[in-house]
NUSETI-818841 format. One record per residue: residue number from 1; z, y negated, x of N, C-alpha, C, CB in turn; residue in one letter. Coordinates in steps of 0.2 Angstrom, whole numbers, plus 5000, padded with zeros to 4 digits. Glycine has a CB too. Layout:
<nodes>
[node NUM [Z Y X] [Z Y X] [Z Y X] [Z Y X] "A"] ...
</nodes>
This chain:
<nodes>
[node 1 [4426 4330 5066] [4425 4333 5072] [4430 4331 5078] [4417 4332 5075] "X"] [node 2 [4432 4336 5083] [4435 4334 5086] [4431 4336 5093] [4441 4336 5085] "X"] [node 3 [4431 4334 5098] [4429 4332 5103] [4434 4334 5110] [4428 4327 5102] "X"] [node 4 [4434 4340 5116] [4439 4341 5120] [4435 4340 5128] [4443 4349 5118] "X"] [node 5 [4439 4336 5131] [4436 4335 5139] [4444 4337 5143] [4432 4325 5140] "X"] [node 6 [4441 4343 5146] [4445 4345 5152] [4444 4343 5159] [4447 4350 5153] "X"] [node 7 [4449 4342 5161] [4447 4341 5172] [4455 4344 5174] [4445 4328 5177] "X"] [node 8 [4453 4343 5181] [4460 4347 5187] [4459 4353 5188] [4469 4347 5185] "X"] [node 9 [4454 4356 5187] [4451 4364 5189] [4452 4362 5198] [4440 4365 5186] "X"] [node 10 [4449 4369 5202] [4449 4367 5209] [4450 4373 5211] [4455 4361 5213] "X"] [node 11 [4449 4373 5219] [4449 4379 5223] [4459 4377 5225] [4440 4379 5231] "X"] [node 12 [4463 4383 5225] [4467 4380 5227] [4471 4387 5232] [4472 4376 5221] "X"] [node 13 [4475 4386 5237] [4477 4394 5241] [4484 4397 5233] [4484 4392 5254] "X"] [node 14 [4486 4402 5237] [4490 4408 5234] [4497 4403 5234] [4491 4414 5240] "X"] [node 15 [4500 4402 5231] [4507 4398 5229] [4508 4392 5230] [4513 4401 5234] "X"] [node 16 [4500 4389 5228] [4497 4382 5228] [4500 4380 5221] [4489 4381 5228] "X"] [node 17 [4498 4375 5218] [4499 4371 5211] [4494 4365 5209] [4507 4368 5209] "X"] [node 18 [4492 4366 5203] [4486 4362 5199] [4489 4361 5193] [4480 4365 5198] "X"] [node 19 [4487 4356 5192] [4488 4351 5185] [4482 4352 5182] [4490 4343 5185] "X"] [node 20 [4480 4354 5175] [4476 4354 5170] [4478 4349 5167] [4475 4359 5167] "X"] [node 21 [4472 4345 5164] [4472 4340 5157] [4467 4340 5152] [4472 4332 5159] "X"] [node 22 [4469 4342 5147] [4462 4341 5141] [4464 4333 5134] [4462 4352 5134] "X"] [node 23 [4458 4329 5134] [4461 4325 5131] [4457 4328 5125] [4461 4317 5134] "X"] [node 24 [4457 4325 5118] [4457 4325 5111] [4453 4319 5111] [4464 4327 5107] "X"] [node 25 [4448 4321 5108] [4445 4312 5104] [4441 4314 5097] [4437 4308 5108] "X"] [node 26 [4441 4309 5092] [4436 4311 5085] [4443 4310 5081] [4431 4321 5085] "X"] [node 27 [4443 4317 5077] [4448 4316 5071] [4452 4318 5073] [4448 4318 5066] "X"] [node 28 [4456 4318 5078] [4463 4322 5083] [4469 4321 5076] [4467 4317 5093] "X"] [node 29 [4470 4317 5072] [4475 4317 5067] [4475 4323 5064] [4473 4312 5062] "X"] [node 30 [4470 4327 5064] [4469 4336 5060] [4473 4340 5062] [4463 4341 5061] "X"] [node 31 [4471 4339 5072] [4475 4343 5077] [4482 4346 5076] [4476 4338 5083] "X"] [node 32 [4483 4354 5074] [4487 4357 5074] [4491 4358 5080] [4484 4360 5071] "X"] [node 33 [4488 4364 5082] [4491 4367 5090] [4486 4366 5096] [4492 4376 5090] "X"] [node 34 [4489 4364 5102] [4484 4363 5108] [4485 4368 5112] [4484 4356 5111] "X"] [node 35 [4480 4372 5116] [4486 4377 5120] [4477 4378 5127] [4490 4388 5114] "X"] [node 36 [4479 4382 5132] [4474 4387 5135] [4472 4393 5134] [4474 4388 5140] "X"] [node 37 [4467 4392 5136] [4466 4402 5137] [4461 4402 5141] [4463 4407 5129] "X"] [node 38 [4458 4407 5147] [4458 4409 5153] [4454 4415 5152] [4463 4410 5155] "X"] [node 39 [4446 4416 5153] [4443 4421 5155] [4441 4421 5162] [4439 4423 5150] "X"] [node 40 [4441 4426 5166] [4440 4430 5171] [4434 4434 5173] [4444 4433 5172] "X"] [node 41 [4431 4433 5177] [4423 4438 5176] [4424 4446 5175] [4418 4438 5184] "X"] [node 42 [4421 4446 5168] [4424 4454 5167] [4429 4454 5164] [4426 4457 5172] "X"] [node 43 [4431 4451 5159] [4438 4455 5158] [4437 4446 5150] [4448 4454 5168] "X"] [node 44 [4441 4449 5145] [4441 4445 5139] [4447 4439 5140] [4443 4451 5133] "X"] [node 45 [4441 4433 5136] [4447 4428 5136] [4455 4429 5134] [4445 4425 5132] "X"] [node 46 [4459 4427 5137] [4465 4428 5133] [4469 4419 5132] [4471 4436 5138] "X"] [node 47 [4473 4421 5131] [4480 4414 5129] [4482 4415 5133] [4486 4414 5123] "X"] [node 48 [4484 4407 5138] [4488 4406 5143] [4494 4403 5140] [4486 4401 5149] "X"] [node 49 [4493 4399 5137] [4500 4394 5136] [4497 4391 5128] [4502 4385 5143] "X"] [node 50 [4501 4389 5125] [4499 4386 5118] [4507 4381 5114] [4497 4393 5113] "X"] [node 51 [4504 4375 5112] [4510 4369 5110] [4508 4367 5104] [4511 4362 5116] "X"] [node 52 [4513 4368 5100] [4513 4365 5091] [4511 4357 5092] [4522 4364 5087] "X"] [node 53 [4511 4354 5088] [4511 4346 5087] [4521 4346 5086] [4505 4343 5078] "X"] [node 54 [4524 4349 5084] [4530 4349 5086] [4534 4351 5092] [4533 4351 5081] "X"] [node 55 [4532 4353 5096] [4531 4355 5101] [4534 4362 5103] [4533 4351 5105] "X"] [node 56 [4533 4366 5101] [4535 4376 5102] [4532 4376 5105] [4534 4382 5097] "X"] [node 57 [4534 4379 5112] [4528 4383 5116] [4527 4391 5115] [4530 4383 5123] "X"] [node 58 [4520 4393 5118] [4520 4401 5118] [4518 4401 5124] [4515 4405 5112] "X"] [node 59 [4519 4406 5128] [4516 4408 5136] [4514 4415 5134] [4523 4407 5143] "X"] [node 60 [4509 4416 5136] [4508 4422 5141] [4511 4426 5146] [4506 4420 5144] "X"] [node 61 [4515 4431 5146] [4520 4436 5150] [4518 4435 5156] [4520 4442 5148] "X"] [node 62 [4513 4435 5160] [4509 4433 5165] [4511 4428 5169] [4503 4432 5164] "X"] [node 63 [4512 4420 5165] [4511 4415 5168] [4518 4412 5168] [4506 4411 5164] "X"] [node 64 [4525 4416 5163] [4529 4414 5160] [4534 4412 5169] [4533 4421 5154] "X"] [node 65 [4536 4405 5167] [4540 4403 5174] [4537 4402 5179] [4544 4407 5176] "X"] [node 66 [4531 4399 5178] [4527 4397 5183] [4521 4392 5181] [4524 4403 5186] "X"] [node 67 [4522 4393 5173] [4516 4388 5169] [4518 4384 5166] [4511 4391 5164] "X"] [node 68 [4518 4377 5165] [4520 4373 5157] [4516 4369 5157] [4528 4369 5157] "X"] [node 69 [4518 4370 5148] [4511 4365 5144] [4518 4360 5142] [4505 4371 5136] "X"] [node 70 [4511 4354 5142] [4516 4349 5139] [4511 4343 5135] [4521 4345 5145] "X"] [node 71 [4514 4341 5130] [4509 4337 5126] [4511 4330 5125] [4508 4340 5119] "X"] [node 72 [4505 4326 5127] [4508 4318 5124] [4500 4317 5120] [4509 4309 5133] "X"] [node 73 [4504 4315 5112] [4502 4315 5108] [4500 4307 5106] [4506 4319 5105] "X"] [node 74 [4503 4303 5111] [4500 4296 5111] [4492 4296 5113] [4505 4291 5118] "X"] [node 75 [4492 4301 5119] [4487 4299 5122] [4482 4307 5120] [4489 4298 5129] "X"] [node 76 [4485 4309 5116] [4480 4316 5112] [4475 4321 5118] [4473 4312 5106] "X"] [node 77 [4481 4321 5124] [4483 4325 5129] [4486 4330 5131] [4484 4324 5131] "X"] [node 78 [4482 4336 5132] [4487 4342 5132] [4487 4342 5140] [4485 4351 5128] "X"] [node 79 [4494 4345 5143] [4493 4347 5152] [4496 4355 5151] [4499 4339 5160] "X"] [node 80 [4492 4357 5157] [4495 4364 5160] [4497 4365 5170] [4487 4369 5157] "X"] [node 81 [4504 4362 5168] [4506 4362 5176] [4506 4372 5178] [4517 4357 5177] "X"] [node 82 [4502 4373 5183] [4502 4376 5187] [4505 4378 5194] [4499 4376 5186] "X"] [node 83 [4511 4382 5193] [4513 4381 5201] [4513 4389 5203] [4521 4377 5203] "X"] [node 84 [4516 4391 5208] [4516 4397 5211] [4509 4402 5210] [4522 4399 5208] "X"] [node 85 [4502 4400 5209] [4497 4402 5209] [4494 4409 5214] [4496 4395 5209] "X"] [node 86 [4493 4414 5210] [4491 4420 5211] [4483 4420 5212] [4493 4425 5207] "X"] [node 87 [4481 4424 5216] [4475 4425 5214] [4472 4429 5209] [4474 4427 5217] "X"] [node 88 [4475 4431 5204] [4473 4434 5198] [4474 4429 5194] [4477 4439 5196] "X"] [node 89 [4476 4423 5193] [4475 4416 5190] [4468 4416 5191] [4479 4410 5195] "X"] [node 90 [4465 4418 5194] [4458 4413 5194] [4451 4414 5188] [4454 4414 5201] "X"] [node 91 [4450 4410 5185] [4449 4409 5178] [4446 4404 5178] [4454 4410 5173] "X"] [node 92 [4440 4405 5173] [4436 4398 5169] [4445 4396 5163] [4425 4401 5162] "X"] [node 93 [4447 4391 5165] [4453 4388 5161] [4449 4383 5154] [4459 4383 5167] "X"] [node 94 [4450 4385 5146] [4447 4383 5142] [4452 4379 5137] [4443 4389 5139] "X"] [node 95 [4449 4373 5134] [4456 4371 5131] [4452 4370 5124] [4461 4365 5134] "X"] [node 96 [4461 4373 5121] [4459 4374 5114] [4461 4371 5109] [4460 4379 5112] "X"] [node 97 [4460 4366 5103] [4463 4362 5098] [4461 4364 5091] [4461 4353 5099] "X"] [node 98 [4467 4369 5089] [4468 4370 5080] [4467 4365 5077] [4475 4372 5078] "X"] [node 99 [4463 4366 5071] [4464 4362 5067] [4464 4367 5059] [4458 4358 5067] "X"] [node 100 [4467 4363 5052] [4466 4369 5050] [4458 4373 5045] [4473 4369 5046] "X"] [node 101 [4453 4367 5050] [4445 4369 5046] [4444 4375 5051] [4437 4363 5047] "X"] [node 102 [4443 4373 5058] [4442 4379 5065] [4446 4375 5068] [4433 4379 5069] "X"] [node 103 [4442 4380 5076] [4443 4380 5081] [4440 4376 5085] [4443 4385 5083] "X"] [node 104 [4440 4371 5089] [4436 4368 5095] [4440 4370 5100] [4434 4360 5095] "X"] [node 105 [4432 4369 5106] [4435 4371 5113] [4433 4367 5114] [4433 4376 5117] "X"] [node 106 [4435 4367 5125] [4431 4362 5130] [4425 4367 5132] [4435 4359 5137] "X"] [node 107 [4423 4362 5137] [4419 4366 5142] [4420 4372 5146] [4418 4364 5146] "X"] [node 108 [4426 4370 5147] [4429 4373 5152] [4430 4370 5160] [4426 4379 5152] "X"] [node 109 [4435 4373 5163] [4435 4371 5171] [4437 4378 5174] [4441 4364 5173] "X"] [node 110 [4435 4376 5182] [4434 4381 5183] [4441 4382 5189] [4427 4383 5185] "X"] [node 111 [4448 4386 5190] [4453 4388 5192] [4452 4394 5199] [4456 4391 5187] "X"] [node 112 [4451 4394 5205] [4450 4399 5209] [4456 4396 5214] [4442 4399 5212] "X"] [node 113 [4459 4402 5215] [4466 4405 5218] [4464 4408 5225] [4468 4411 5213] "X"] [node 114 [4464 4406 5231] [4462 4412 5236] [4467 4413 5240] [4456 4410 5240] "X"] [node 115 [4466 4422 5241] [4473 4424 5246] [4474 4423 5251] [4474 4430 5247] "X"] 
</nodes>
């Protein structure tokens, strides 16, 4: 079982920035890919950013040059630097650790962008 706890959600203005962090506990040795994904009231979860255990990134066309994920695998820590922040950013931000049995999530945190 693996276990995901995120924080650095927040209310923040238009061309603000926030640091997300989800740490990994339990059997993180399994841990494949660590990444986000973002749903919005109304509208379907999708994929913000996503990071191999070798470290490939994938972004989101949306977020590309304004989002980076980065992983310290000492500390079985994924971050998602947010800068130049829209209001269409604003999203329950959900983090996500592959393994290859399933999927686990967090809780979620919550991202609000105001104009």
């Amino acid at each position: 079982q693996v276990q995901l706890v995120e924080s650095g959600g927040g209310l923040v203005q238009a061309g603000g920035s926030l640091r997300l962090s989800c740490t990994a506990s339990g059997t993180t040795g399994v841990i494949t890919t660590m990444g986000w994904h973002r749903q919005a009231p109304g509208k379907q979860r999708e994929l913000v950013a996503a990071i191999s255990r070798a470290g490939y990134t994938n972004y989101a066309d949306s977020v590309k040059g304004r989002f980076t994920i980065s992983r310290d695998s000492a500390k079985n820590t994924v971050y998602l630097q947010m800068n130049s922040l829209k209001p269409e950013d604003t999203a329950i931000y959900y983090c996500l650790a592959t393994t290859i049995a399933r999927n686990y999530w967090g809780q979620g945190t919550q991202v609000t962008v105001s104009s």
